[in-house]
N, C-alpha and C positions, 0 to 999 in steps of 0.2 A: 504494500500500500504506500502510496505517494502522499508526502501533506501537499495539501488542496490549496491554490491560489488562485481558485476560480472564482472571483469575486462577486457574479449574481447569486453562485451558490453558498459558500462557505465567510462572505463577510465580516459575517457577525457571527462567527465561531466566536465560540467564550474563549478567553486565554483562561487557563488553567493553570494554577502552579507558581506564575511568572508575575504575579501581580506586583511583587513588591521589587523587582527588576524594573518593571515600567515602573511604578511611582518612584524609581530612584531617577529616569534619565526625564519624568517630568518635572522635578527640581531641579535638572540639569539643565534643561529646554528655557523655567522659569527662570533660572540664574543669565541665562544668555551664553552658556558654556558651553553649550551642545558642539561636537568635533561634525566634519562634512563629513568623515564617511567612519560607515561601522560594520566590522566582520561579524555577525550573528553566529554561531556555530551551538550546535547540539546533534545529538545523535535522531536517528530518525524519525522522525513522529513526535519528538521533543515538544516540539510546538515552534521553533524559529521563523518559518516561514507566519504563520498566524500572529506572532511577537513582533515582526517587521509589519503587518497591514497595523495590528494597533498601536504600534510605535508611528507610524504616516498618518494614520489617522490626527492621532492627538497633536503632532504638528499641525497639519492643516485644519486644525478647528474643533477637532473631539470627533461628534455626533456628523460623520460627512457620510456620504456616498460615495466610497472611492473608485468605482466602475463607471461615475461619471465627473469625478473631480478631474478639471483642466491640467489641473498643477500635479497631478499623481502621475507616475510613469511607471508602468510594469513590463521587467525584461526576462523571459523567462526563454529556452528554449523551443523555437518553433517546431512544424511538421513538416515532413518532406513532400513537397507538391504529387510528388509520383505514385507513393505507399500511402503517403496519411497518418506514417509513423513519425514519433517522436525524433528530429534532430541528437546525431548525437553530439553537438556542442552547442552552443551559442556563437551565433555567424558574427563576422565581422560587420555586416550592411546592418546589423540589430546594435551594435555600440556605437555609428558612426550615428545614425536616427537619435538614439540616445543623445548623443552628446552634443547635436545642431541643437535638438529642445534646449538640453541644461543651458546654451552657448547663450540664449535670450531670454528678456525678462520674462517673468512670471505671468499669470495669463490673470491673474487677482490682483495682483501685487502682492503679492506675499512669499508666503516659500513656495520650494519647488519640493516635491519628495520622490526618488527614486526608488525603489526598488529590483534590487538581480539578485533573481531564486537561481541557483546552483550554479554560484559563481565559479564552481573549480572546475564547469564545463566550458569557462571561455578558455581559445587555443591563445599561443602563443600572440598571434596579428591582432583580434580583439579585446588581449589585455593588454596590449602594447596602446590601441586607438583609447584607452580607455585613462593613460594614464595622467594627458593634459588636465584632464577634466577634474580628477583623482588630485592631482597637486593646486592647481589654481581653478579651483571653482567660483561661481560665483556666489556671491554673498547671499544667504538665506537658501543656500543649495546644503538636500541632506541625501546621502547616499549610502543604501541601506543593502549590502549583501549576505547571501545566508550560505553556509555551504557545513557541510558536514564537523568538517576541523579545518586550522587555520596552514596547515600542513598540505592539507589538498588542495589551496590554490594556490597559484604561483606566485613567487617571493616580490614581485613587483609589487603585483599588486595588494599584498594582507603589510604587506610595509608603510603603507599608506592608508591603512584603515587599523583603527581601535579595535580589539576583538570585545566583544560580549558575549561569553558562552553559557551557554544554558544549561542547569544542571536536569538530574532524574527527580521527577518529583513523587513524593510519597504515595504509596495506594491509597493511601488513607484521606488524602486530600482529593483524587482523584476520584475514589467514589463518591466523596463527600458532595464537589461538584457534579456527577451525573446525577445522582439524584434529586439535588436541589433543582436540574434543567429538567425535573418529568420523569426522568430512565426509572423503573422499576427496581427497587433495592435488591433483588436477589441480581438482574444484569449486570446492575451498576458493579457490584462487589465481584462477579466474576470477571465483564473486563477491568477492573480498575488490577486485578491478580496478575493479567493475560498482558496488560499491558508495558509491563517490566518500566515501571517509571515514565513512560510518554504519553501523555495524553492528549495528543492529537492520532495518535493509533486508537483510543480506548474512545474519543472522540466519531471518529469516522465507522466503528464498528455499531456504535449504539445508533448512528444514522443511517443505517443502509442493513433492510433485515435482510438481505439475500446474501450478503457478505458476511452476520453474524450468523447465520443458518450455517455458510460451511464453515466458519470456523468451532463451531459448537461439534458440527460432524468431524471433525478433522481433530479436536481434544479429545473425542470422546473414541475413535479410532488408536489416540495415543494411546490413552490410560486402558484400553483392552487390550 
């Protein structure tokens, strides 16, 4: 399972876990010390990529729509026109777009917020276009990448970004949240188990019954 940056669907996923991570870089934002760019990193299903839309969000104004906020930019791996499949990296022509946007003012006046989901998929030539941008941004420009570890992307560029990693969070807070959103207490207590500390995994299972059907068939296969 993928964490979700499909923003009509997944939005307003709860952050889970991370709350006092963000109340830390909203005193950071309210201080006016916020850095331009930040490595997000956690393991998968962490919730990093869900931690970067509510880290944009509350920059550009809290309570937005980010699937149609001007100022929000999302870079994530395309599809190949032929297959329909998944790119395996992040193309050059997708950092150069990127960074004519960052290159002019804002479309509010206000910030700009970037977003690259699985930054250690840009190649060598699109983290090289990527690096102007990365050193002399412009002013009320925030550049928010997420990638597994700071290890998997290339040294250029996690050299120029702040890392903020994400740790495992509790089962115990993790159930605590699916039940408080509706989930049923016994579901909630089995993924909160199933989901080894990420709760954007234990997240996307309590949302989609046909994906917790097999995985209930597929534990229940183990344990016989």
């Amino acid at each position: 399972m993928e964490e979700g940056l499909n923003l009509k669907k997944n939005q307003f996923q709860p952050l889970i876990g991370h709350e006092a991570s963000l109340a830390l870089f909203e005193r950071v934002f309210k201080n006016n010390s916020l850095a331009h760019a930040y490595l997000i990193t956690g393991a998968k299903g962490a919730g990093k990529n869900i931690f970067a839309l509510h880290l944009a969000a509350l920059v550009l104004g809290g309570e937005v729509d980010l699937s149609s906020q001007p100022d929000f930019l999302l870079i994530e791996r395309g599809l190949e026109p032929k297959t329909g499949k998944p790119r395996a990296i992040i193309a050059l022509d997708q950092i150069h777009a990127l960074c004519n946007k960052l290159s002019r003012k804002s479309f509010l006046g206000g910030w700009q917020v970037a977003v690259i989901r699985d930054a250690q998929l840009l190649n060598t030539a699109a983290a090289n276009a990527l690096l102007k941008t990365l050193e002399e941004p412009h002013s009320q420009t925030l550049i928010l990448l997420t990638a597994p570890d700071k290890e998997s992307v290339l040294p250029t560029i996690r050299s120029r970004c702040q890392e903020a990693k994400l740790g495992r969070v509790t089962r115990q807070e993790i159930e605590r949240a699916l039940v408080d959103r509706g989930i049923a207490a016994t579901q909630a207590s089995l993924l909160a188990r199933l989901a080894n500390g990420c709760p954007s995994q234990a997240w996307y299972y309590a949302n989609d019954a046909v994906a917790f059907s097999e995985l209930c068939s597929w534990r229940e296969a183990v344990l016989s």
